[in-house]
FINU-913691 format. One line per field, with one value per residue: residue number from 1; residue in one letter; chain; x, y, z of N, C-alpha, C in turn. Coordinates in Angstrom, 1 decimal. Layout:
<rs>
n	(NUM/...) $
res	(A/...) $
chain	(A/...) $
nc1	(X/...) $
nc2	(Y/...) $
nc3	(Z/...) $
cac1	(X/...) $
cac2	(Y/...) $
cac3	(Z/...) $
cc1	(X/...) $
cc2	(Y/...) $
cc3	(Z/...) $
</rs>
This chain:
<rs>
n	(1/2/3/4/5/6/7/8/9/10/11/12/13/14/15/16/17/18/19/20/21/22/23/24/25/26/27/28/29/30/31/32/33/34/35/36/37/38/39/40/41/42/43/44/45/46/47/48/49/50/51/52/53/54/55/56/57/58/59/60/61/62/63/64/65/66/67/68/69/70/71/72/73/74/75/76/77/78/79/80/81/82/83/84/85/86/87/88/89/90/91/92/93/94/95/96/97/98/99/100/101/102/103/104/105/106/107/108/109/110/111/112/113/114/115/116/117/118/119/120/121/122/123/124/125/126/127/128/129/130/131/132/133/134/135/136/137/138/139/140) $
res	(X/X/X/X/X/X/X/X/X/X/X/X/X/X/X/X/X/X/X/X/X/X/X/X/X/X/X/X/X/X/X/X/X/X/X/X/X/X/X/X/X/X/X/X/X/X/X/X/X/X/X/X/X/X/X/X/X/X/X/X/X/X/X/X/X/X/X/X/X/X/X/X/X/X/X/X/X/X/X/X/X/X/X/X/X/X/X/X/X/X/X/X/X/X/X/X/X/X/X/X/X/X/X/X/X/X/X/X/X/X/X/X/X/X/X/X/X/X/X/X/X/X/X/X/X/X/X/X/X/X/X/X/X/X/X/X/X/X/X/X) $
chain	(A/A/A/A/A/A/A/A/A/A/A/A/A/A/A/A/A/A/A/A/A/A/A/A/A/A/A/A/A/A/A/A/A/A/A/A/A/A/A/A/A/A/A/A/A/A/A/A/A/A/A/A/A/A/A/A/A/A/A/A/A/A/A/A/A/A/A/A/A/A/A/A/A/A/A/A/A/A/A/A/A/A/A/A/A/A/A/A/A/A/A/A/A/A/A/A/A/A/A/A/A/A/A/A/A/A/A/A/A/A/A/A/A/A/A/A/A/A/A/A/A/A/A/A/A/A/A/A/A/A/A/A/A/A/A/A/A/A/A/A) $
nc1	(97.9/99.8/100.0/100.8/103.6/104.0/103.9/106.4/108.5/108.6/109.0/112.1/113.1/112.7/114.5/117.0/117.2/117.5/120.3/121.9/121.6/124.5/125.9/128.4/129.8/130.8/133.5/134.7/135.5/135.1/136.1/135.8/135.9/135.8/135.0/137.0/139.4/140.6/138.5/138.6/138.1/135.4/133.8/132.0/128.7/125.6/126.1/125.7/126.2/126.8/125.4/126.2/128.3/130.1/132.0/132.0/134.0/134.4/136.5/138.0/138.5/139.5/142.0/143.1/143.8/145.6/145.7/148.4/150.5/151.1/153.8/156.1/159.2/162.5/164.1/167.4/168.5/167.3/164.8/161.3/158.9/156.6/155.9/153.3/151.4/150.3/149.4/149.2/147.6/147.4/145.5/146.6/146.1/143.3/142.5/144.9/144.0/142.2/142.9/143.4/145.4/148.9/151.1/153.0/155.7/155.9/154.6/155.0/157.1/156.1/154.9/156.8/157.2/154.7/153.2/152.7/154.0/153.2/155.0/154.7/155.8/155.1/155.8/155.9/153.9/155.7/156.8/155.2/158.1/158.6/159.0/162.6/163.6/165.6/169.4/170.7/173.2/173.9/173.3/171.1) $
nc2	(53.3/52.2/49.2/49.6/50.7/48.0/46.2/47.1/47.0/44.0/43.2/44.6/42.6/40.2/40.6/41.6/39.0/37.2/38.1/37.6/35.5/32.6/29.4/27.4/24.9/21.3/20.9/23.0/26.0/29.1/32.0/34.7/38.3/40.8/44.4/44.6/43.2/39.6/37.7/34.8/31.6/30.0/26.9/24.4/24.4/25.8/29.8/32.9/36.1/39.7/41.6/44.2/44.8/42.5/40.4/36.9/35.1/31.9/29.1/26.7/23.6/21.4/19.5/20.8/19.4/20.1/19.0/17.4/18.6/15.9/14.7/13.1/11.7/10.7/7.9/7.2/4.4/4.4/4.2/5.4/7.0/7.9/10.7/11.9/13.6/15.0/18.1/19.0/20.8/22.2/24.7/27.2/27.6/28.2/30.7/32.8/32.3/33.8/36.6/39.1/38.7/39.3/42.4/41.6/41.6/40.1/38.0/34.4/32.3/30.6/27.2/27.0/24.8/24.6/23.1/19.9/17.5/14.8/12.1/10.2/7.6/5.9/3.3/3.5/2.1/-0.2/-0.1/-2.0/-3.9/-4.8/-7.7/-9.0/-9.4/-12.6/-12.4/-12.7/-14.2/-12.9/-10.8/-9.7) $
nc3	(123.0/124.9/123.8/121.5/122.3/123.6/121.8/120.7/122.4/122.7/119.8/119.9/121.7/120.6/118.1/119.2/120.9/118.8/117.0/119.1/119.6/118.9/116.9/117.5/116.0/116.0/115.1/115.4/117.1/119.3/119.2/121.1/121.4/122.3/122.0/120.3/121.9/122.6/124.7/125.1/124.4/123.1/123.3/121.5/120.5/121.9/121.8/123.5/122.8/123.1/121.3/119.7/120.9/121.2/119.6/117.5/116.1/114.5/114.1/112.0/113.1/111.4/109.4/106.5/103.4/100.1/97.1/95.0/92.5/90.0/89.5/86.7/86.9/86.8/88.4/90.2/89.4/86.4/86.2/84.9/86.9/88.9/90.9/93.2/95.4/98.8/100.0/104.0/105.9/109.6/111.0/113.1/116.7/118.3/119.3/118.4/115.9/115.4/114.9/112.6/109.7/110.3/108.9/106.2/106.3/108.3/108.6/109.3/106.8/103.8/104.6/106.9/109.0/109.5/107.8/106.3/104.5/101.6/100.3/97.8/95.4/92.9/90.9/87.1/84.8/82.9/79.2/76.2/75.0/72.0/70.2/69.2/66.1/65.5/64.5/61.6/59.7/57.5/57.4/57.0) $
cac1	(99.3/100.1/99.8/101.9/104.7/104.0/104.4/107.5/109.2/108.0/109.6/113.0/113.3/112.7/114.8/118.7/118.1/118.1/121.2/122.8/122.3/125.3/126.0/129.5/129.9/131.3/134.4/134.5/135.7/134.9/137.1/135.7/136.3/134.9/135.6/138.5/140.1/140.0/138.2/138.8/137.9/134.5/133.5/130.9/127.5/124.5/126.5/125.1/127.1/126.1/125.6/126.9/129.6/131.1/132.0/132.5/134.8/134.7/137.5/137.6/140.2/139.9/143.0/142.6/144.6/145.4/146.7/149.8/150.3/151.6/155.5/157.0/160.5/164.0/165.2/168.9/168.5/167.0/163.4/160.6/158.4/155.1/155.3/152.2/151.5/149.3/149.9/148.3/147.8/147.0/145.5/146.9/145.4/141.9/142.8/145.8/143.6/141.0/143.7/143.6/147.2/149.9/151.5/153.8/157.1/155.9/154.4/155.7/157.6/155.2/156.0/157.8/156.9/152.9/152.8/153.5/153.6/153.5/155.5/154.0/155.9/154.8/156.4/155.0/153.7/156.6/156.1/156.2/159.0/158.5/160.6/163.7/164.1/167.4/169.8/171.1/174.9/174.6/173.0/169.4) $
cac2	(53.7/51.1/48.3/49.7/50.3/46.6/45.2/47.5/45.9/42.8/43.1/44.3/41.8/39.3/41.3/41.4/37.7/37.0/39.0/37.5/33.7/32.1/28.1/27.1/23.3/20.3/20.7/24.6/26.8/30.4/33.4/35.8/39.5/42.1/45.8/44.2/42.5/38.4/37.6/33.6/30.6/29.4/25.8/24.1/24.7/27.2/30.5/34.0/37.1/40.9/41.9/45.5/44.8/41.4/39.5/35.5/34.0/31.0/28.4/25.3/22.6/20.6/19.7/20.9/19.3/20.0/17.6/18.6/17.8/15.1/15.1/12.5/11.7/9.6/7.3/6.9/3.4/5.1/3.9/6.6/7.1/9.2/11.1/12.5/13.8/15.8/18.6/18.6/22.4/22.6/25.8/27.7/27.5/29.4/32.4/33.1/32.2/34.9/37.8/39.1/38.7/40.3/42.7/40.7/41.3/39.8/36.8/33.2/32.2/29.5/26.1/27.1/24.4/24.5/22.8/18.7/16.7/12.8/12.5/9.0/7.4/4.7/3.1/3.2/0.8/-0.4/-0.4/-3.6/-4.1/-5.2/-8.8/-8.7/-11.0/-13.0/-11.8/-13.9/-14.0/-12.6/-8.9/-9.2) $
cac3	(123.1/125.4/123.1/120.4/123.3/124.4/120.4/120.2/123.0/122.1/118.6/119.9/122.2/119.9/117.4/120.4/121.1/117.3/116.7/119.9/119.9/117.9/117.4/117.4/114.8/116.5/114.6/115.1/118.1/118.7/119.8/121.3/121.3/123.0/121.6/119.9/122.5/123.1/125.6/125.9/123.5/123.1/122.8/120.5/121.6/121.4/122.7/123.6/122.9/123.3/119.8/119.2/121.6/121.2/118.0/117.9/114.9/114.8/113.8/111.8/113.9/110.6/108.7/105.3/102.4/98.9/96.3/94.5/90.9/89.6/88.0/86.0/87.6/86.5/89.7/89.8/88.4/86.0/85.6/85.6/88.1/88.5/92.5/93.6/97.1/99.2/101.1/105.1/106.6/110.7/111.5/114.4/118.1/118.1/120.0/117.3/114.1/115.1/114.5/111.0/109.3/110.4/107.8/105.0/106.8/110.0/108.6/108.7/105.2/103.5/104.8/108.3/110.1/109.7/106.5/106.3/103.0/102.3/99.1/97.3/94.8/92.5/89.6/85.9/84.2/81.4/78.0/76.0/74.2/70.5/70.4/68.0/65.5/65.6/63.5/60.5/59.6/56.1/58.2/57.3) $
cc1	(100.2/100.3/100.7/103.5/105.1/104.6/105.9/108.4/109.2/109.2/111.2/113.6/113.6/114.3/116.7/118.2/118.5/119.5/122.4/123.0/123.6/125.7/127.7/129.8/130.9/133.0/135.1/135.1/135.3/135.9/136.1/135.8/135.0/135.5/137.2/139.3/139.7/139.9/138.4/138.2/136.7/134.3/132.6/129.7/126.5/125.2/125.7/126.3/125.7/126.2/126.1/128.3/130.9/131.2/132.8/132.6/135.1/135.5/137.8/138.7/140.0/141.2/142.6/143.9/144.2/146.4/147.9/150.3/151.3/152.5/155.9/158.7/161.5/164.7/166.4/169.3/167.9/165.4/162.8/159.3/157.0/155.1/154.6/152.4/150.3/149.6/149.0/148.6/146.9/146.7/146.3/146.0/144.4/142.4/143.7/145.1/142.3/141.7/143.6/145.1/147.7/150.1/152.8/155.3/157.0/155.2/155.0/155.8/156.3/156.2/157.3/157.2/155.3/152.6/153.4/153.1/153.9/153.6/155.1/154.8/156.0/155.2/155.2/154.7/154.6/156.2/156.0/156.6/158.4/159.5/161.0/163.9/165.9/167.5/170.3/172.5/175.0/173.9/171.8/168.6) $
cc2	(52.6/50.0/48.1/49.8/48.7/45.9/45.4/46.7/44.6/42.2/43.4/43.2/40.6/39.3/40.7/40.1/37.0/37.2/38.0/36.1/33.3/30.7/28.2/25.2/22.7/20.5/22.1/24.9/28.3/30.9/34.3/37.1/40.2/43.8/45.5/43.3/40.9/38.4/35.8/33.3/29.9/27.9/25.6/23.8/26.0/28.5/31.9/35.2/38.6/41.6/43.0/45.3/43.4/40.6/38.1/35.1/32.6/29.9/27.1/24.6/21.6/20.9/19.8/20.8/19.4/19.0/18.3/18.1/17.1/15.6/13.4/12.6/10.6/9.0/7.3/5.4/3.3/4.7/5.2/6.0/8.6/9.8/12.3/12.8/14.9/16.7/19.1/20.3/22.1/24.1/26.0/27.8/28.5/31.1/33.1/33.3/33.5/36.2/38.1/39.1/39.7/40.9/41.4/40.7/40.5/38.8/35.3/33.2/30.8/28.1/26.2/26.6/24.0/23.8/21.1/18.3/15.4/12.4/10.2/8.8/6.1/4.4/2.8/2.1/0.3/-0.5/-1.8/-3.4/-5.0/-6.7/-8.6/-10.0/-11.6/-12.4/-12.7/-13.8/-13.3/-10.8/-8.2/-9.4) $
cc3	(123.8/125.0/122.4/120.7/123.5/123.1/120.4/120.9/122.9/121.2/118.3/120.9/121.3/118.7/118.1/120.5/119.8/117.1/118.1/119.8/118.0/117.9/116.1/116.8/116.0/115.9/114.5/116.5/117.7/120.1/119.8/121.6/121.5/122.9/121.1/120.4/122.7/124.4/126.1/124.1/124.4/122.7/122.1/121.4/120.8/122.3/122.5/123.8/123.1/121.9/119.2/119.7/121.2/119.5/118.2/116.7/115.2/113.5/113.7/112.5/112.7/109.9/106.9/104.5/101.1/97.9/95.8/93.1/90.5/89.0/87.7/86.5/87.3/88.0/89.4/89.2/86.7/84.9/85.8/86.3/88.3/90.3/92.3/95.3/97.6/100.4/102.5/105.6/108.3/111.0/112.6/115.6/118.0/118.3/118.9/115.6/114.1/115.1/112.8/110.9/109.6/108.8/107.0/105.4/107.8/109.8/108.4/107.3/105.3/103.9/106.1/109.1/110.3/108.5/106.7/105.4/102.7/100.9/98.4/95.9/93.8/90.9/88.3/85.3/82.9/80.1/77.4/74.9/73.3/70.5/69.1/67.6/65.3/64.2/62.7/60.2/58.2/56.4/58.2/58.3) $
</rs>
């Protein structure tokens, strides 16, 4: 009887520190919450939470860009012109990005401030013109 007590404990022990260790990425933070509430911002590392009680999201600090598709454009001298560009998103400060979204009235408009873009524009390559033959006086 005592044995199969001894394995049991054994097996949840093994079982809660499973469940509790968490590793936080070099490039990552974690928010912590405890019954909902933050409790502080975790650094990158091997960290230990209390597993039914606490929950740790954790939060990329990379900047994540997407490209943006190419347009075709007329300059005012009126060559065309191909601008491309790429748009740069900063997450928000850990503690903030571990909230789920506010509702849809209470969210920033797209592009307030959190959004930068780096507008590239590089000229096309001309066509080549066909040469014209002189013209003759009699209109051929």
């Amino acid at each position: 009887m005592s044995v199969v007590l001894t394995v049991t404990v054994v097996v949840l022990a093994v079982l809660g520190l499973a469940l509790s260790v968490r590793v936080v990425q070099q490039y990552e933070q974690g928010v912590l919450f405890r019954l909902g509430r933050v409790i502080g911002v975790r650094e990158p590392g091997l960290r230990l939470i209390v597993p039914v009680i606490e929950v740790l999201r954790r939060v990329s600090l990379r900047i994540v860009t997407m490209p943006i598709q190419s347009q075709g454009i007329i300059t005012r001298a009126g060559t065309p012109a191909a601008a491309t560009g790429r748009a740069a998103r900063r997450y928000p400060t850990p503690p903030r990005a571990g909230y789920p979204t506010p509702p849809r009235a209470a969210r920033p408009q797209p592009g307030a401030g959190t959004t930068t873009s780096r507008l590239t524009v590089r000229r096309r390559p001309r066509r080549a013109k066909l040469p014209v033959p002189p013209r003759t006086e009699d209109g051929a």
